[in-house]
C-alpha positions in Angstrom: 0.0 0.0 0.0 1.1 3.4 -0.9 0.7 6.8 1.8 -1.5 8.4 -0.7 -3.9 5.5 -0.2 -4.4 7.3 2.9 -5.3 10.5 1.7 -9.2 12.1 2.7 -10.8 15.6 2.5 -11.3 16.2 6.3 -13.7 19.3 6.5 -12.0 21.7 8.9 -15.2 22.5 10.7 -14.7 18.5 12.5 -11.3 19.0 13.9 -12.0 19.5 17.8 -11.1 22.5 19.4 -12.3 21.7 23.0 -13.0 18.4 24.4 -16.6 17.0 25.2 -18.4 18.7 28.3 -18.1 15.4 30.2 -15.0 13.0 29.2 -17.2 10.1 28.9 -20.3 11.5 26.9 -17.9 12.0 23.9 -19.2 10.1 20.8 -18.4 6.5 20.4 -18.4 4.6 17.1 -17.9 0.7 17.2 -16.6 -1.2 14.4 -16.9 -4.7 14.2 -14.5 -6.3 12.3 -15.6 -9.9 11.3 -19.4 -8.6 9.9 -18.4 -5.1 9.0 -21.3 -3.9 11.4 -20.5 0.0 12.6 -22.8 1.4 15.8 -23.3 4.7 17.4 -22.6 5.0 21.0 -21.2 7.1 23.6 -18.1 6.5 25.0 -19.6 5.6 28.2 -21.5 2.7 26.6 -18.3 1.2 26.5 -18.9 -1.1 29.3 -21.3 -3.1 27.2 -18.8 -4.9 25.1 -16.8 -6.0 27.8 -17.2 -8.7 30.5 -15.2 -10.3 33.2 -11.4 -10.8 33.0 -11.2 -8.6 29.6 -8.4 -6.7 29.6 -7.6 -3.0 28.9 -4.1 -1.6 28.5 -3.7 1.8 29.5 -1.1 3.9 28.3 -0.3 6.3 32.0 2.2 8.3 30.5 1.5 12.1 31.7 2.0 15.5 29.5 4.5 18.1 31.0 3.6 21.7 29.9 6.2 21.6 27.4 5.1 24.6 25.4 7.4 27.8 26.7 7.4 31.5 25.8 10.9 33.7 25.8 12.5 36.5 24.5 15.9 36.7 22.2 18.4 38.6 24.2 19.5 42.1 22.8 16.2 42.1 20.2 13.8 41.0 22.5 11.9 38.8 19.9 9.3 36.5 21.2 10.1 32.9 20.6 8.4 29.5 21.3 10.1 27.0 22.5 8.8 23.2 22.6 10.7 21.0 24.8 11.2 17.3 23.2 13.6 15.6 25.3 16.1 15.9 28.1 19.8 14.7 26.6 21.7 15.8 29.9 20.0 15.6 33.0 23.0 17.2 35.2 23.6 19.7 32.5 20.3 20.8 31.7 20.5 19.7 28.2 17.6 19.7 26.1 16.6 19.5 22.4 13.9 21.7 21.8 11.9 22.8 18.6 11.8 27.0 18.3 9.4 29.2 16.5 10.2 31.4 14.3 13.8 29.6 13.8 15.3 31.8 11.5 16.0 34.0 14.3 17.6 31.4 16.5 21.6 30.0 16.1 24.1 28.7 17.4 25.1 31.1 20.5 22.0 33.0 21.0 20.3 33.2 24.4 16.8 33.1 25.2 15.3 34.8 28.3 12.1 33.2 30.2 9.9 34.9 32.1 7.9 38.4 32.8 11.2 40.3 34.1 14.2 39.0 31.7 16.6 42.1 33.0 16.1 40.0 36.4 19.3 38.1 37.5 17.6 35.3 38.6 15.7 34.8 35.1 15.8 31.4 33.5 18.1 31.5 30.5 19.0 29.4 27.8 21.9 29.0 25.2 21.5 27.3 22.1 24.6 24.6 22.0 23.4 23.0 18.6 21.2 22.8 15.5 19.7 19.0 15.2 16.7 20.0 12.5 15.4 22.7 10.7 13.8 24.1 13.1 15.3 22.0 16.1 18.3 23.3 18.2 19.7 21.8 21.5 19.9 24.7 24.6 21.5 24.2 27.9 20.0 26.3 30.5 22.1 28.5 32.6 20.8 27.5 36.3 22.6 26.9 39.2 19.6 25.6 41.4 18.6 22.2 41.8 17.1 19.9 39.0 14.3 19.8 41.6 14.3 23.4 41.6 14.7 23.9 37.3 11.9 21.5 36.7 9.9 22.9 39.0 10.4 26.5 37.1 9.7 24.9 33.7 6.3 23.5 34.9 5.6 27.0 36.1 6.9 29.1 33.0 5.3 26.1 30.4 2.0 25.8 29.4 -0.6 22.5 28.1 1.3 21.7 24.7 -2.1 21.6 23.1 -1.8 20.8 19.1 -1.1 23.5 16.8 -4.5 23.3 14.7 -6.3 24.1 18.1 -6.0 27.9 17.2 -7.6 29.3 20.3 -5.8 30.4 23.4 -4.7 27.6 26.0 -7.6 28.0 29.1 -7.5 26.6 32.9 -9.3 23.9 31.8 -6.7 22.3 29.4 -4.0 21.5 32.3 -7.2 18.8 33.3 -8.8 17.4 30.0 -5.4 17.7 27.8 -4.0 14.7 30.9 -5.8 11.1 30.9 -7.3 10.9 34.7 -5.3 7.7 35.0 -1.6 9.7 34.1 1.5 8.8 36.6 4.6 8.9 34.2 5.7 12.4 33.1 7.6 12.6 30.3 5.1 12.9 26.9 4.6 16.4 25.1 0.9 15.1 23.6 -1.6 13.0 25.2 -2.4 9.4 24.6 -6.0 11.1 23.2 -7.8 7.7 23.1 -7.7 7.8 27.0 -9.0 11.1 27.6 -12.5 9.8 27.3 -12.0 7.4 30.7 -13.8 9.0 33.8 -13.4 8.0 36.8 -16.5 7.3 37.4 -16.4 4.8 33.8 -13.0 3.1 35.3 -14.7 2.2 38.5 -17.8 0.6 36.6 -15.3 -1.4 34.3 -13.1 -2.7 37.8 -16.7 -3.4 39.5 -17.3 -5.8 36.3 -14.3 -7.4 36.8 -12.6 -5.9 33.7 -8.4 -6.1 34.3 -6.5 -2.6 33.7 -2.8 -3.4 33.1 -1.1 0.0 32.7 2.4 0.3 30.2 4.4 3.6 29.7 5.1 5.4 26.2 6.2 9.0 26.4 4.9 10.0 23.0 6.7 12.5 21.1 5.7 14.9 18.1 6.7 12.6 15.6 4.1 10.2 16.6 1.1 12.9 14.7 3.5 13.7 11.7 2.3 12.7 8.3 4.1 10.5 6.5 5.9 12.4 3.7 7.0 9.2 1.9 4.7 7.2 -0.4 6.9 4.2 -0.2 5.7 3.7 3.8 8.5 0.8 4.0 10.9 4.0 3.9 8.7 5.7 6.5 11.5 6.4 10.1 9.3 7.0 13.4 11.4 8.9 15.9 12.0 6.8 18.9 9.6 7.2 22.2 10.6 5.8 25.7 8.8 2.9 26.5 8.4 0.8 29.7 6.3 -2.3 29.8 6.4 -4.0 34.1 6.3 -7.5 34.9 3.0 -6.6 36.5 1.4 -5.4 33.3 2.9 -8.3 31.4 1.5 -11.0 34.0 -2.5 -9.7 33.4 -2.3 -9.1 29.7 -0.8 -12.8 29.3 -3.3 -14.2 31.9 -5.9 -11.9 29.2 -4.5 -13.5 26.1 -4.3 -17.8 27.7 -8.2 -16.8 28.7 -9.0 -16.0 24.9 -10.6 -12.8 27.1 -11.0 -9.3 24.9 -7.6 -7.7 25.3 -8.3 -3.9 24.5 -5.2 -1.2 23.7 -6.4 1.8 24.6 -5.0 3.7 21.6 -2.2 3.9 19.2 0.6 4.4 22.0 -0.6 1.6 23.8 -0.4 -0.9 20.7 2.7 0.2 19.4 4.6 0.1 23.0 3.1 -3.9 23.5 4.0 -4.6 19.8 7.4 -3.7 20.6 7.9 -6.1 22.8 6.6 -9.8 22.1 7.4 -13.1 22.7 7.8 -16.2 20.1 5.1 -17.4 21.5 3.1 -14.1 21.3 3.0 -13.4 24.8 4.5 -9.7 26.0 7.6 -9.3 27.5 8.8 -6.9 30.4 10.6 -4.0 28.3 12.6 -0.6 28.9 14.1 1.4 26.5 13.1 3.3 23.3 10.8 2.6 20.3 10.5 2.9 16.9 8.3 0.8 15.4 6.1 1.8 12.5 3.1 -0.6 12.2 1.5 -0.7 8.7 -0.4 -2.9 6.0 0.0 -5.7 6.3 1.1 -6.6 9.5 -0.2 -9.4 12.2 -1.0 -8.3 16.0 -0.3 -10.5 18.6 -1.2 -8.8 22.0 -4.6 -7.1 21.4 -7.5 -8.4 19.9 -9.6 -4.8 20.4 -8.6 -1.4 20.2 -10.1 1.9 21.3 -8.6 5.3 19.3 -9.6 8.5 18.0 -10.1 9.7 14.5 -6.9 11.0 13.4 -5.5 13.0 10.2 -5.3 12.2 6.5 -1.8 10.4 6.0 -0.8 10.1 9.6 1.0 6.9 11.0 -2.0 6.7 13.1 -4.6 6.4 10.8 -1.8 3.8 8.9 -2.1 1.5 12.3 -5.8 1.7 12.4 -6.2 0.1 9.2 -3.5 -2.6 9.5 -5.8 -3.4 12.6 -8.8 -3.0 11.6 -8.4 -3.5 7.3 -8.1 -1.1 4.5 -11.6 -1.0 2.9 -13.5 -1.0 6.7 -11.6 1.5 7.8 -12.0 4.3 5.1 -15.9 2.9 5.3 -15.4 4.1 9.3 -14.1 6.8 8.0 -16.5 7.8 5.7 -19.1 7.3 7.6 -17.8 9.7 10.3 -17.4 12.8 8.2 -20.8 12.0 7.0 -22.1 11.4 11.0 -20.3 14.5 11.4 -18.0 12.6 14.3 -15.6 15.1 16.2 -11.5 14.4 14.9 -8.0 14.6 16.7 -6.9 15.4 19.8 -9.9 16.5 21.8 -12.2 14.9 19.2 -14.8 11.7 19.5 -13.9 7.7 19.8 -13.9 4.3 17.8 -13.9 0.9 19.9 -12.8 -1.7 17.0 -14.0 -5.3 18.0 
């Protein structure tokens, strides 16, 4: 399959700019695989389709507010600065991605905060150039790492997506984090679990449903579109990813059971993927991933899946219909422009069965 076959006219007017009033009253569309049979729920009649020992894997990585404002020192230019990743924790290395980056190089400092004439404002120096836009900074702090991560949370702001156009509100620092997030270390939500509340999660553990809970700190790359129409030439950029015995024991005990085991989105299946046995069974993990799954490809861990509806061309969109098949998924598809379904980040679900 080519990336083009991937290709769709989204209407702008169904890409989400706030999430539903209540996480679990989102929409819910459920696609059955083996008849082709697609329903219209809400995401709270979830607990229908699953019974007793099922399984749901939970991805509890948790967004840092990686989004950061400063100014250029002598010009005063305003420039935005994402933080990706931390290269030297002792140091206070990190590689970054600045806006506009024309006006950044090698050398140049960047001032955070309201007062930048202040001596005690945070500062950065950018070390490197790693993209067009990336650069590496090493920020010029003498307290703690306690102390400088502590300033970046309160300096930062909820990295909400870029087509979200409106302002970031008091309410994203909530919605924009699944209720279930523990890990820190992701710069986008796993948007699939944003619909869990924890009212819904209780109901699902009363059942006697099984909630095993892996860690993938996503990164940007993972919503990039794939620029390549050979998608064999396709490079994901590497996440973290930590899979505990304790996860692995319920998932297997799912799998032996022939139980419904459920990835709760994209993050979730490619993080278990990563890391299977011979004899299909998951294995403990910790390190970094970059596994691209596409058409055709055989899962062994997960025999359900709950995601959003994601962009034209995206790597996403590519897993769904490895999972789910080609021809059922653009039918999904097409049938949720049509229902006028609610897309990306903050937008609506599909349980596929």
């Amino acid at each position: 399959m080519k990336t083009s076959d991937f290709d769709f006219e989204l209407p702008e007017k169904l890409l989400a700019e706030r999430p539903s009033q209540e996480r679990d009253e989102a929409r819910l569309m459920v696609v059955h695989r083996k008849t082709g049979e697609i329903e219209h729920k809400l995401f709270k009649d979830l607990i229908n389709y699953f019974d007793e020992r099922d399984v749901m894997i939970l991805n509890n990585t948790k967004v840092f507010p990686a989004r950061l404002y400063g100014n250029k020192e002598k010009t005063g230019a305003r420039i935005e600065v994402f933080l990706l990743r931390e290269l030297d924790h002792e140091n206070k290395v990190l590689d970054v991605l600045v806006d506009p980056a024309r006006k950044i190089r090698i050398g140049n400092k960047i001032y955070f905060g309201e007062n930048t004439e202040d001596d005690n404002a945070l500062v950065a120096e950018v070390i490197d150039n790693t993209t067009s836009r990336g650069r590496t900074l090493r920020f010029l702090s003498d307290s703690s790492y306690e102390e400088f991560q502590a300033q970046l949370r309160t300096l930062g702001q909820t990295p909400l997506p870029k087509y979200i156009k409106r302002s970031v509100d008091k309410n994203d620092a909530e919605r924009y984090q699944t209720i279930y997030a523990k890990e820190e270390g992701a710069v986008a939500a796993p948007t699939a679990g944003l619909h869990f509340s924890k009212h819904l999660l209780k109901r699902l553990e009363i059942k006697g449903v099984s909630l095993a809970e892996i860690t993938l700190h996503i990164g940007l790359g993972t919503f990039a579109t794939v620029e390549v129409e050979d998608l064999s030439k396709h490079k994901m950029d590497s996440e973290e990813c930590h899979i505990q015995s304790k996860a692995c024991e319920i998932i297997n005990v799912g799998i032996e059971r022939k139980k419904r085991v459920c990835a709760v989105g994209t993050t979730a299946m490619r993080a278990i993927e990563t890391s299977v046995s011979v004899g299909n069974r998951l294995n403990t993990f910790d390190g970094w991933t970059n596994k691209f799954i596409f058409p055709p490809y055989e899962f062994r861990i997960a025999n359900c899946m709950i995601t959003n509806f994601h962009m034209p061309k995206s790597t996403l969109l590519i897993m769904i219909s490895a999972f789910t098949g080609y021809d059922l998924t653009m039918k999904a598809y097409e049938t949720a422009i049509k229902e006028k379904y609610q897309f990306y980040s903050y937008g609506d679900a599909m349980l596929i069965l």
